[in-house]
PyMOL commands that place a pseudoatom at each C-alpha (Angstrom):
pseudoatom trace, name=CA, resn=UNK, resi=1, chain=A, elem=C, hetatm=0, pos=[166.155, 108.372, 151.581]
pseudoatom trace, name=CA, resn=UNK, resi=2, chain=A, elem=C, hetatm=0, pos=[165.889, 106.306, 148.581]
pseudoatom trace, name=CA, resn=UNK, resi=3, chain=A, elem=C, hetatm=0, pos=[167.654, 102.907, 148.013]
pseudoatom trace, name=CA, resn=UNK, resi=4, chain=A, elem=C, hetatm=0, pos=[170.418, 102.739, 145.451]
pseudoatom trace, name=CA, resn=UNK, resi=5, chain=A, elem=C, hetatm=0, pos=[168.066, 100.480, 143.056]
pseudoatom trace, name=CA, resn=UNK, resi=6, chain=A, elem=C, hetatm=0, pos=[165.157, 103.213, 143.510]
pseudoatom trace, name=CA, resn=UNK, resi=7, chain=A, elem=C, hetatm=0, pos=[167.447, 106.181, 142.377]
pseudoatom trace, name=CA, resn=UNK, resi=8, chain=A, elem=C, hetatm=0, pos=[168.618, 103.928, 139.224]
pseudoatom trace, name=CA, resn=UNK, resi=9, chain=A, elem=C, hetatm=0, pos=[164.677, 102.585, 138.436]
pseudoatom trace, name=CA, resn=UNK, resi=10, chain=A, elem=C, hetatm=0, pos=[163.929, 106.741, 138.876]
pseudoatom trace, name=CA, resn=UNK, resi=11, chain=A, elem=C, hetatm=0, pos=[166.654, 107.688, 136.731]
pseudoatom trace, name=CA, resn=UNK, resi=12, chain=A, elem=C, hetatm=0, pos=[166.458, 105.038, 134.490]
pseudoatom trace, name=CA, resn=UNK, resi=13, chain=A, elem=C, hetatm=0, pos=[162.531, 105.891, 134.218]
pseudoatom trace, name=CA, resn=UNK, resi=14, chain=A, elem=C, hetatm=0, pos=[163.050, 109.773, 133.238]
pseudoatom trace, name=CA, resn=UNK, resi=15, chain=A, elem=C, hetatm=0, pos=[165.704, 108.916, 130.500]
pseudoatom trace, name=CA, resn=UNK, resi=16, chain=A, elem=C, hetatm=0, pos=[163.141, 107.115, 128.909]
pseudoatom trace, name=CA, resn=UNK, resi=17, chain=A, elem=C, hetatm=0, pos=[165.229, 103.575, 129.003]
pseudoatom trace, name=CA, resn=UNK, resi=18, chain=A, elem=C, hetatm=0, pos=[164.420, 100.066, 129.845]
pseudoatom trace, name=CA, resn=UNK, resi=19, chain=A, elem=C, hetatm=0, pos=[166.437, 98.210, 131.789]
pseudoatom trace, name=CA, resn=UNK, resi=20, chain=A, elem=C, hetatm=0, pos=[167.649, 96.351, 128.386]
pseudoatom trace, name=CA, resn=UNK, resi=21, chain=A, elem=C, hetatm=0, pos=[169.118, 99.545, 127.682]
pseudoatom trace, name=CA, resn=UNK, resi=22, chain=A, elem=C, hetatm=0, pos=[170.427, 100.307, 130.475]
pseudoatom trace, name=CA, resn=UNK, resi=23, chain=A, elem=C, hetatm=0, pos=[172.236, 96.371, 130.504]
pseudoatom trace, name=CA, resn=UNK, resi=24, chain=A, elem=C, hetatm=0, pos=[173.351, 97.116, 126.932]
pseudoatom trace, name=CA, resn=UNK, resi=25, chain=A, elem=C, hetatm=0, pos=[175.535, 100.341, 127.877]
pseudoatom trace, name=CA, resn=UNK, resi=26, chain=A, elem=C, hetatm=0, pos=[176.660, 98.948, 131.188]
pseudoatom trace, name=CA, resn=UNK, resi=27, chain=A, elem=C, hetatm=0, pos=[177.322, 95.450, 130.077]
pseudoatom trace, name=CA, resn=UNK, resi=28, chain=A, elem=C, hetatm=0, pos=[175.393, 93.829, 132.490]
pseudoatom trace, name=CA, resn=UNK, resi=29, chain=A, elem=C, hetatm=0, pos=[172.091, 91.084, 132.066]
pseudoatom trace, name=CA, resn=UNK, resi=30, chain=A, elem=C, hetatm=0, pos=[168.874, 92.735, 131.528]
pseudoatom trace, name=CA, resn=UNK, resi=31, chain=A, elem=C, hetatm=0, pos=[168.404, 90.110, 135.188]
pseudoatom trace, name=CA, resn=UNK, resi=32, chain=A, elem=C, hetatm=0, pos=[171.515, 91.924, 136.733]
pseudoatom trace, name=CA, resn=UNK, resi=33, chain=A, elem=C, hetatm=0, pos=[169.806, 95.107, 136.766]
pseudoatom trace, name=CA, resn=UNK, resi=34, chain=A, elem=C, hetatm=0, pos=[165.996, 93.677, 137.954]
pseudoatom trace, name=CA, resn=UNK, resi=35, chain=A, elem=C, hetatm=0, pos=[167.901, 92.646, 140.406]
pseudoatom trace, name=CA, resn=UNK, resi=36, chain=A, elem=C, hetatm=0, pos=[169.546, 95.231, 141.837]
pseudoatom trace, name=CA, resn=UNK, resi=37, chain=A, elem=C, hetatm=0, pos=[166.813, 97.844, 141.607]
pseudoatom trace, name=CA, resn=UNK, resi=38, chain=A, elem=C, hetatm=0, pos=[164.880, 95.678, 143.553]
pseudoatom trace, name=CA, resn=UNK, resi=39, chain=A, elem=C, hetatm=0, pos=[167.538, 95.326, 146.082]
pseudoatom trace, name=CA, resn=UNK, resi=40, chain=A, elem=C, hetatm=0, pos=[168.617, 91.862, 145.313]
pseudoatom trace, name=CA, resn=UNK, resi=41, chain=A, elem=C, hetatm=0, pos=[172.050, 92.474, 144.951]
pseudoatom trace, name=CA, resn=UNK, resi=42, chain=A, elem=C, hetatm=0, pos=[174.567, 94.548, 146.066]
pseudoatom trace, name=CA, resn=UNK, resi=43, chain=A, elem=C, hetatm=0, pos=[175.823, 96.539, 143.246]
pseudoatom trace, name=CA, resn=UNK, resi=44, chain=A, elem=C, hetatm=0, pos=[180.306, 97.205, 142.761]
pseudoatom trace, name=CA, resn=UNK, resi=45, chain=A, elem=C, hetatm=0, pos=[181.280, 100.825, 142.995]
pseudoatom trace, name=CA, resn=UNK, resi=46, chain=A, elem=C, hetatm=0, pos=[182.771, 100.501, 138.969]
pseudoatom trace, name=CA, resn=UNK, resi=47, chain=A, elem=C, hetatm=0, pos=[179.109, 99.948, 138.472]
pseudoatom trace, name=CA, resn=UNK, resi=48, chain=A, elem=C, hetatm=0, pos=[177.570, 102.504, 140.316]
pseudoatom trace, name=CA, resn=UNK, resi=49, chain=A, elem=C, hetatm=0, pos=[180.136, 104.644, 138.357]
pseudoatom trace, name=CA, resn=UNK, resi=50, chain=A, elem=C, hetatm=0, pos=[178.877, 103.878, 134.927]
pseudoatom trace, name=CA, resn=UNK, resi=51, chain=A, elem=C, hetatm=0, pos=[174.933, 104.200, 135.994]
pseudoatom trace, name=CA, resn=UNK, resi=52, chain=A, elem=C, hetatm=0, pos=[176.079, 107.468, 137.404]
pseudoatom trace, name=CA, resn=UNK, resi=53, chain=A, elem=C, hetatm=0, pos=[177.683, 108.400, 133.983]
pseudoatom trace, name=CA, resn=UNK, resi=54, chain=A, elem=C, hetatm=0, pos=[175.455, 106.872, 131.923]
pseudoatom trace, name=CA, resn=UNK, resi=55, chain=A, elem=C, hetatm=0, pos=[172.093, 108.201, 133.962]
pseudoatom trace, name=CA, resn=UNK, resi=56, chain=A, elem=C, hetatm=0, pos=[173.449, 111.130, 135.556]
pseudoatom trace, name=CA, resn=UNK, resi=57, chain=A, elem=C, hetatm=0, pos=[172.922, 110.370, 138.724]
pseudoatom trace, name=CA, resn=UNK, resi=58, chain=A, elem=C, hetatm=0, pos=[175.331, 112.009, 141.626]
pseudoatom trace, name=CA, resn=UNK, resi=59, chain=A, elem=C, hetatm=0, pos=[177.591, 109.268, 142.573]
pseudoatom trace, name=CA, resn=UNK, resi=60, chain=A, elem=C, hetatm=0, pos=[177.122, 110.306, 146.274]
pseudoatom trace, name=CA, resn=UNK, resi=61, chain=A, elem=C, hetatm=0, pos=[173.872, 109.230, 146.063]
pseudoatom trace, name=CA, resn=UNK, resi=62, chain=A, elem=C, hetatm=0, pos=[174.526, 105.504, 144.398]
pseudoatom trace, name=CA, resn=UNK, resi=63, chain=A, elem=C, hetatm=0, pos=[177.476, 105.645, 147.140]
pseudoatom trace, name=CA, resn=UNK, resi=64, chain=A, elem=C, hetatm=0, pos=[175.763, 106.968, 150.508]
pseudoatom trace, name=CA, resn=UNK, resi=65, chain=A, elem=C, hetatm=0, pos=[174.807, 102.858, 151.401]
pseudoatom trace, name=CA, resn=UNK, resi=66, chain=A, elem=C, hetatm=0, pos=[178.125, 102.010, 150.939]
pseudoatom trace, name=CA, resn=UNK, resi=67, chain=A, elem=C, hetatm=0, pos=[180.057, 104.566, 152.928]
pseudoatom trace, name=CA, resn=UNK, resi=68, chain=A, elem=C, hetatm=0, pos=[180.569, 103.979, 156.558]
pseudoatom trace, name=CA, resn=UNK, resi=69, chain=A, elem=C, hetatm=0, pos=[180.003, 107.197, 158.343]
pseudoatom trace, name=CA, resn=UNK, resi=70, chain=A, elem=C, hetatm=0, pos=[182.017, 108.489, 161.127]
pseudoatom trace, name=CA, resn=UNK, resi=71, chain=A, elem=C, hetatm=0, pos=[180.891, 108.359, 164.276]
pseudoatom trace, name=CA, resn=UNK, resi=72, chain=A, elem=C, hetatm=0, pos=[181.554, 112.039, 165.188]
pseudoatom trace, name=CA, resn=UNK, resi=73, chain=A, elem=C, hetatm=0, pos=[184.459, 111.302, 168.420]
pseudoatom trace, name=CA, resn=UNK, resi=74, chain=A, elem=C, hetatm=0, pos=[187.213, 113.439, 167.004]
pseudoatom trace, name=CA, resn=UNK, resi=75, chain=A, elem=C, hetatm=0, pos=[186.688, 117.424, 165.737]
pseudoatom trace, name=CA, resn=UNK, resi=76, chain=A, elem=C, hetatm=0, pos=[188.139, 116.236, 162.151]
pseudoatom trace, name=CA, resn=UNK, resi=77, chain=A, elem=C, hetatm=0, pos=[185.726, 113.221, 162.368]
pseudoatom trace, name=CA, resn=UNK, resi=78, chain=A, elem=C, hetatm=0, pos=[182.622, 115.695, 162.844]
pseudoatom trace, name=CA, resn=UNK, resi=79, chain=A, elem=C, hetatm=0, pos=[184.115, 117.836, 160.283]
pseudoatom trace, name=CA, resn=UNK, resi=80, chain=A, elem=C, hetatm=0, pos=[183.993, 114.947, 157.686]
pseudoatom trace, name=CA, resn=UNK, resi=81, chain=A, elem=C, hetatm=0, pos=[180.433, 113.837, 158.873]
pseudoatom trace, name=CA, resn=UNK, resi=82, chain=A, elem=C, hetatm=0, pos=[179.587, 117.805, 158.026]
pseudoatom trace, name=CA, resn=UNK, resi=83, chain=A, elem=C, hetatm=0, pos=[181.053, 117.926, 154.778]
pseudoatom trace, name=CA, resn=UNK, resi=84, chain=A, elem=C, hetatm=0, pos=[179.534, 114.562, 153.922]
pseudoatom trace, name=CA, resn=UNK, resi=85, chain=A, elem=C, hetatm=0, pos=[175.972, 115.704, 154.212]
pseudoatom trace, name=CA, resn=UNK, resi=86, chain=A, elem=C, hetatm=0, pos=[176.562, 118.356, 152.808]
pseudoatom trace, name=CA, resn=UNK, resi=87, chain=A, elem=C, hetatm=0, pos=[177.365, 117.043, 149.422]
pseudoatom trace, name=CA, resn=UNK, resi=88, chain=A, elem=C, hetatm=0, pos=[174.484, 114.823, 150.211]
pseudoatom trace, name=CA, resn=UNK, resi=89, chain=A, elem=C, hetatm=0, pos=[172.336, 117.465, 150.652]
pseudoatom trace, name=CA, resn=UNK, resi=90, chain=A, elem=C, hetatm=0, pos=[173.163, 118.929, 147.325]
pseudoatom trace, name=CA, resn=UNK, resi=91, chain=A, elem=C, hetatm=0, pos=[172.931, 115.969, 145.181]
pseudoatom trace, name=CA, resn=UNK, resi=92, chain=A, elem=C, hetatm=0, pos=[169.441, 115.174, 146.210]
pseudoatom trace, name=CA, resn=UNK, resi=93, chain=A, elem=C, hetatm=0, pos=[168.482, 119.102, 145.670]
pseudoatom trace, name=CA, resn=UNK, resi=94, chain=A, elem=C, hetatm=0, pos=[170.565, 118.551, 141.876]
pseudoatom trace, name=CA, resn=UNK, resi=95, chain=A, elem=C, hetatm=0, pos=[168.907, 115.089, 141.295]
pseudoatom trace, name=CA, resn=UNK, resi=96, chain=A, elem=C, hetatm=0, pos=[165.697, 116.152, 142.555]
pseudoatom trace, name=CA, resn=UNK, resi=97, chain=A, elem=C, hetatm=0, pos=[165.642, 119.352, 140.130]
pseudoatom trace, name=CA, resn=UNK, resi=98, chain=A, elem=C, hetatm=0, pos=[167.003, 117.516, 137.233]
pseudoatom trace, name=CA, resn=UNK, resi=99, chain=A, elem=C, hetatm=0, pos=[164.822, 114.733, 137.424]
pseudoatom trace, name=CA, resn=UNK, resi=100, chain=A, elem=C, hetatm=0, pos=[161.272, 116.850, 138.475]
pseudoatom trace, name=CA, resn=UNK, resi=101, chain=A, elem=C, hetatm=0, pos=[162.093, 119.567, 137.566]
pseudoatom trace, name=CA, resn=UNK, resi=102, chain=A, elem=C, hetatm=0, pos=[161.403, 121.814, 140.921]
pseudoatom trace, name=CA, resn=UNK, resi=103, chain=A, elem=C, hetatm=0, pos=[163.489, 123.020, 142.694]
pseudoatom trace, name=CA, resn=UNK, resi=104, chain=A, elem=C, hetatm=0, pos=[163.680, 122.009, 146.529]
for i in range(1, 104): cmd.bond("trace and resi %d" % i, "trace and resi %d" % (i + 1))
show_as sticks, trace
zoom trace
């Protein structure tokens, strides 16, 4: 699985952009961004919105480090787990088409 900063360097990449670009539309330092594709810093979830936006990249994906997973004890806590990877799942097919254009 790919780190948050590696999906946003990828996606970032295919559009083209440099991470002054990238700064410029999310209002963020040129730095800010360095750093956090390089795992230096721990990005918010309002800016893991706009990257998502502004790169099209599924939010689940920018998200997955941040979400704490059930552990599975309860039927409805399985059920979320399920339903989870699922969507997880089908971003990374999406993303993974979109940005290589093959389909997985």
């Amino acid at each position: 699985m790919l780190t948050v900063g590696q999906l946003i360097k990828i996606g970032r990449i295919n559009k083209k952009l440099g991470q002054e670009d990238v700064a410029s539309k999310l209002k963020v330092s040129k730095n800010y961004i360095s750093l956090v594709e390089n795992g230096k810093k721990d990005p918010s979830i309002n800016f893991l919105k706009g990257v998502s936006n502004f790169l099209d990249i599924p939010l689940i994906l920018l998200m997955w480090e941040k979400i704490d997973m059930p552990k599975g004890k309860t039927e409805g806590e399985r059920k979320i787990a399920s339903q989870l990877e699922k969507m997880l799942e089908e971003a990374q097919r999406l993303f993974s088409e979109k940005t290589f254009g093959k389909k997985k």
